[in-house]
N, C-alpha and C positions, 0 to 999 in steps of 0.2 A: 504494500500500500504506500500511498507518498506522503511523505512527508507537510506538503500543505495544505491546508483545512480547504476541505469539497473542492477536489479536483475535479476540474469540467474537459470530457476530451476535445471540445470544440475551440475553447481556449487559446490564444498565443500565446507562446513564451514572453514573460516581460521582459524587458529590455534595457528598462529605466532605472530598475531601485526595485524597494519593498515599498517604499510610500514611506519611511522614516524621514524626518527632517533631519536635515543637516547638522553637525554637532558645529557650526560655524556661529561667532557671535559679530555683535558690531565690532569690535576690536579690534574682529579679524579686519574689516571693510575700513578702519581709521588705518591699522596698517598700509592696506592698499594704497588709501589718499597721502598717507605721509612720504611711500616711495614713489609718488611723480615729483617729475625736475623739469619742469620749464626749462628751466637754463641750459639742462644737458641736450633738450630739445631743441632750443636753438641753437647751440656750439654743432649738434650733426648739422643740424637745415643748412650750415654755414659752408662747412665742408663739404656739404653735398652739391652742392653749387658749384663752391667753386672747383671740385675733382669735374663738373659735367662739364664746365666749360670749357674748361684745357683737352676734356674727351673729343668736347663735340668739336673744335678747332684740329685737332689732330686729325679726328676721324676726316672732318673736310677736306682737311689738306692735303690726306693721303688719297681720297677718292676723286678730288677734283667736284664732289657734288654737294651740297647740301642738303639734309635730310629734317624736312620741317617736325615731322613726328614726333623728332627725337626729346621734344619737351615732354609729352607720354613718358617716355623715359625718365624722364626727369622726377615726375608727379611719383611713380614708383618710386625708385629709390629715397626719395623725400620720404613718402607715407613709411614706408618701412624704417627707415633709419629714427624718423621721430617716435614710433613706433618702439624701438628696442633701446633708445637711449632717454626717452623720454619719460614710459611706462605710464603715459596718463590715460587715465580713466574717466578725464568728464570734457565737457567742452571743446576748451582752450587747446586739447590738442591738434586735432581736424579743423579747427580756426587755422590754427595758426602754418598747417601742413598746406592748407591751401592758400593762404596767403603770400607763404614763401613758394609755392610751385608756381602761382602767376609771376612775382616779381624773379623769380629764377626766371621764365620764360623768357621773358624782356631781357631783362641781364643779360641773360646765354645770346639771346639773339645782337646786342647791342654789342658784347663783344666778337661774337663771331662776325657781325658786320666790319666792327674796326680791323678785324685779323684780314679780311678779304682786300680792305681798301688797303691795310699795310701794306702786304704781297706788291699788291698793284704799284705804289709809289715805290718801294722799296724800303719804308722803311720800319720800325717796329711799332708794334699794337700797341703799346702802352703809347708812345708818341702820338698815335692819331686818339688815342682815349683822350687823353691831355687838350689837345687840341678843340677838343667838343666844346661849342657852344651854342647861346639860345637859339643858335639860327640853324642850328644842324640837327635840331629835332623833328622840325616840319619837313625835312630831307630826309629823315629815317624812315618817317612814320608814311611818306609818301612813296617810297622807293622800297623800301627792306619789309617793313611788318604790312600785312597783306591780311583779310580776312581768315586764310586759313590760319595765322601764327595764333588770331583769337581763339578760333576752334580751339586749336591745340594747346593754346595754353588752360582753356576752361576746363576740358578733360584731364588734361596734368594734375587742374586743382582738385577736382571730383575723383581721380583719385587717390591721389597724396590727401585728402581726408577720408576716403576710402580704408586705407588701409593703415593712418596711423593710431586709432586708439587701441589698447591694450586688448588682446584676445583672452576674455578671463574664461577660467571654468564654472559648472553652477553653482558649484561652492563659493567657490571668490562673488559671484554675482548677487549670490542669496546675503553672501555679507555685507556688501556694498549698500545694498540696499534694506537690511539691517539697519547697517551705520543713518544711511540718511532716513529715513523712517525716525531716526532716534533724533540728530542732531535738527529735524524741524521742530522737533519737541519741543526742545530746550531753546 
């Protein structure tokens, strides 16, 4: 005979649990909010930028083409990086994963534009960076960024907040929400 009270043979196997609650408390879910870091968050968004640009300049320069998509790329590596250096669990992190995957987008393109017209003059990217002024922005925006950079940087941002906040288990969830359940209390 089995072991569980009125076995039905029609029955599936569960798959979930027994139905016991978790032995998790708020605590555990103040834990949680204590180990997010803004700050580590933005130190990767920083790096992550700037490793895409010197990528996406290389990659150009070795193919001879430009590859507008490669901000998609960008929104990934963003989302994940804030993601595991960040560990945030509410908001502010998919805020801020998309706000740095737009202003990456620009970035990357404004520098890969400078590295283009370098080549061309002959002389170094940072020289033509330097060089920018108010009047070379309605030359950028007329010439280099093109409705598709928009596309692609709005999906960058959609999903660098896709996939930066913390992938918790039910456990970690049930206590987060514990915690906040408790801390509207008070």
């Amino acid at each position: 005979m089995s072991a569980r009270k009125n076995p039905h043979p029609l029955r599936l196997r569960k798959k979930h649990g027994e139905g016991n609650k978790p032995d998790t408390t708020a605590a555990d879910g103040a834990r949680l909010v204590r180990e997010q870091s803004l700050r580590n968050a933005i130190v990767a968004g920083l790096v992550i930028i700037t490793i895409f640009c010197l990528a996406w300049i290389l990659i150009s320069s070795l193919t001879g083409r430009v590859f507008a998509w490669m901000t998609v790329v960008l929104g990934y590596l963003l989302g994940i990086a804030i993601r595991h250096a960040g560990r945030g669990v509410d908001w502010r992190f998919p805020s801020l994963a998309a706000a740095f995957a737009v202003v990456g987008s620009l970035l990357s393109n404004v520098v890969l534009a400078a590295s283009t017209t370098a080549a061309e003059f002959g002389t170094g990217t940072l020289d033509i960076l330097r060089a920018v002024t108010t009047m070379t922005w309605p030359i950028f925006f007329d010439e280099v960024w093109n409705i598709g950079d928009s596309v692609y940087a709005l999906l960058s941002a959609g999903l660098a907040a896709f996939l930066s906040p913390r992938k918790l288990s039910r456990n970690e969830f049930y206590a987060l929400r514990l915690w906040s359940s408790e801390s509207d209390r008070h």
